[in-house]
N, C-alpha and C positions, 0 to 999 in steps of 0.2 A: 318181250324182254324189256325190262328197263335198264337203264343205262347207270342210274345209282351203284356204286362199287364195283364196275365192268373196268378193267382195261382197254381203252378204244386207241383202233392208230386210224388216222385219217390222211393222205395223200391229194395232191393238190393242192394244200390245207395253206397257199404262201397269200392268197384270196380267193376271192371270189364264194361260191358251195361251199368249199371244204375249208376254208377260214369259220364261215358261219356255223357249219355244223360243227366246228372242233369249238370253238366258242359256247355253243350249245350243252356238248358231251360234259364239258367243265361246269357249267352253271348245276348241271343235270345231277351233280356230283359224283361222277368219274372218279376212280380211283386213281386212272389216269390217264394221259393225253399225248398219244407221240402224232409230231404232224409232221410231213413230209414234202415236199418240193424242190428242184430245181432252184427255186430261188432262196439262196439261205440268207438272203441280207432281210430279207423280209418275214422269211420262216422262225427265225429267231429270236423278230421283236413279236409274232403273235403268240410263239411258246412261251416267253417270258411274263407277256401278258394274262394266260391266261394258267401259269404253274405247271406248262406241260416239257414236253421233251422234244427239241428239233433234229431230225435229222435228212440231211441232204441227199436226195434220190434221182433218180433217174428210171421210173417205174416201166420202161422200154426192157428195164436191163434184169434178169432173174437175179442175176449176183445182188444187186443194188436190196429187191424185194427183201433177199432174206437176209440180207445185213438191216434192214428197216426191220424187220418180224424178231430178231436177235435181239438188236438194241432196245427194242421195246419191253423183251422177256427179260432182259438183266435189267433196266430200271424198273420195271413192275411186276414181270409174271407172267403166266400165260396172256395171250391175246385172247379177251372176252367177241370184242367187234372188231372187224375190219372195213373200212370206209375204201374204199377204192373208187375215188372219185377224178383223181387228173386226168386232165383231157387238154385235146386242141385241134383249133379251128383252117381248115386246110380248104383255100377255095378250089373250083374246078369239075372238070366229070368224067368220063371215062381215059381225058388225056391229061389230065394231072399227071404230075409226075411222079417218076420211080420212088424217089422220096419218101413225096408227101405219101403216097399209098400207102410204104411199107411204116411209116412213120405214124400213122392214123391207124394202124391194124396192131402196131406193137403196145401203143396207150391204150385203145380202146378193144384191145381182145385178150393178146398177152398178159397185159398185167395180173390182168383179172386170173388168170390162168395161173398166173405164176402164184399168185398170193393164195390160191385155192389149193394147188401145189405144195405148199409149205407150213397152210393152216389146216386142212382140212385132217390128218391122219391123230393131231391131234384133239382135236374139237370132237372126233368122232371117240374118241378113247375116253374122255371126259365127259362125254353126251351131250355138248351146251356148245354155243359157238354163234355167232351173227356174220354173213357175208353181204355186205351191201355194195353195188355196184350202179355207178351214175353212167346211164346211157344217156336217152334223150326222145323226145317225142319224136324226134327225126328217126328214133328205133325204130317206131312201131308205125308211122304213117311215112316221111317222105322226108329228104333234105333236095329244096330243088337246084340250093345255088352250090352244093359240093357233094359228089358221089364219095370221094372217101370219107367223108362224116357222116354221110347218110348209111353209109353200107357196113362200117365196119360198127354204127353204134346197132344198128340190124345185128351183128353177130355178138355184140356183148348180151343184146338181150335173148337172144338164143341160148349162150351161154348161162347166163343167169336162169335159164328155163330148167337146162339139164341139169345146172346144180343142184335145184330145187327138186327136181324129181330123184336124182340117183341121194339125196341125206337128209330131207325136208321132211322124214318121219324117222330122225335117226337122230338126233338131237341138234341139226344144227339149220338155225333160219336161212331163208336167202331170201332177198329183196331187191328189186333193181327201179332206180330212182329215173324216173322220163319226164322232166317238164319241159316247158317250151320254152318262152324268151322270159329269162330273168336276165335283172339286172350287174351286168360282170365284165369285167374291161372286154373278154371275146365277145359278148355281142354288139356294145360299143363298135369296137373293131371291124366286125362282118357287117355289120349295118342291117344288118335280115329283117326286111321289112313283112315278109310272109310270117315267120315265127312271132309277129309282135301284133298280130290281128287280134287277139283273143289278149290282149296286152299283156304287160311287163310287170310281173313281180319281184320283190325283192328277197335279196338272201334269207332275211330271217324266215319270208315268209316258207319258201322250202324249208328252213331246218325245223320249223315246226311240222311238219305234213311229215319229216321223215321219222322226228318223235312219236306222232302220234302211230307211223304205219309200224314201226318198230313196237311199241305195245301191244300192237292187234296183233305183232306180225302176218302183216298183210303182204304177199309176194312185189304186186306192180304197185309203185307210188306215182299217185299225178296229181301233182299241185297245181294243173291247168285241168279240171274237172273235164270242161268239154274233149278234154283226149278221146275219151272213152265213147264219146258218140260219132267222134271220124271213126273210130276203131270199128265201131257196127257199121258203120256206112260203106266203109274200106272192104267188105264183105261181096260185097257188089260192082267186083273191079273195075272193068271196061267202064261204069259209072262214075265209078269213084276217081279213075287214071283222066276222061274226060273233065271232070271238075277242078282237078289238079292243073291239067293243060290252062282251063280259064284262070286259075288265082297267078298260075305264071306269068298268063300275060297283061293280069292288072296287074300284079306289083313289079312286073320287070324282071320279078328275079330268074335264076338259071339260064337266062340264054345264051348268055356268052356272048363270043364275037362272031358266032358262024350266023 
């Protein structure tokens, strides 16, 4: 699918991915662009920046999704794309808290669920539809220094799996976006020196890997290439989970205080 004359909404979209990819949809020439976030002081100046439509979300919350999926349909029309990309960074491991768990399982599972929920009955009526959902390499190989980031981005890309399989020859694509350590105030933040072995790329350079996988429609995007060869390796557990143990304890990370 090309993005030229589609309706796209993008969520998270206040920085980081989803500033860049809502950036991109507009260049791409979108019909049009609703972005979404929590933060409307900043969601505001990039709508304005870039001709689109802000609206203030809280993608934890169904109600919230389909007031975002509304307002998008009254300034422009159906929803061609859905970017479901907000996320957050929640240290810890099996004793994080009540919280952060349920709070990392609501962005990073729910939403996706919810927005599927609300777009799918139609997309399927109309034969045409993009769902794209930002997991993380941490999906598909390991988060060592937060089990609620690590597990719950595991269940979006499961998620993103079943999509794909129950409408993915029914008119509607699905993609789920996994790189590693880009450059974005969260990884500032977590400091994850394991995620930045294979180094740091920047925003643009994701929304290009997401354009181009969105043409192929191609399911998995990894704008860190080498994903794909832990992923064969990861095949070979007890190997794979021993190697894991050694990068733990070069870089420090996950251990915690125990």
């Amino acid at each position: 699918m090309k993005v030229k004359d589609k309706v796209c909404v993008v969520t998270g979209a206040a920085g980081g991915i989803g500033e860049a990819i809502a950036r991109r949809y507009a260049k791409e020439g979108a019909k049009g662009v609703v972005v979404a976030d929590r933060d409307a002081g900043r969601l505001e100046a990039v709508a304005k920046e870039i001709g689109g439509v802000a609206v203030t979300c809280d993608v934890g919350k169904e109600a919230d999704i389909r007031h975002l999926i509304a307002e998008a349909e009254r300034h422009y029309g159906p929803v061609d794309v859905f970017f479901s990309n907000a996320g957050i960074g929640r240290g810890g491991h099996e004793d994080a808290s009540d919280k952060d768990w349920a709070d990392s399982w609501a962005i990073h599972v729910m939403a996706h669920v919810y927005a599927a929920r609300a777009l799918v009955p139609g997309m399927l009526a109309r034969k045409s539809g993009y769902l794209i959902n930002t997991a993380s390499a941490a999906g598909l190989l390991a988060s060592m220094g937060s089990a609620p980031y690590g597990v719950t981005k595991a269940a979006g890309v499961a998620l993103a799996e079943h999509l794909a399989i129950q409408y993915g020859d029914r008119g509607i694509c699905v993609s789920v976006l996994c790189p590693q350590a880009v450059d974005t105030d969260m990884l500032r933040m977590a400091g994850a020196t394991a995620a930045s072995v294979d180094g740091v790329i920047n925003t643009d350079a994701v929304a290009q890997s997401v354009i181009e996988a969105m043409e192929a429609e191609t399911f998995l995007i990894l704008p860190h290439p080498e994903v794909k060869d832990y992923m064969a390796r990861k095949l070979d557990r007890d190997r794979w989970l021993r190697g894991m143990r050694r990068l733990r304890d070069k870089t420090g990370e996950g251990q915690g205080k125990r």
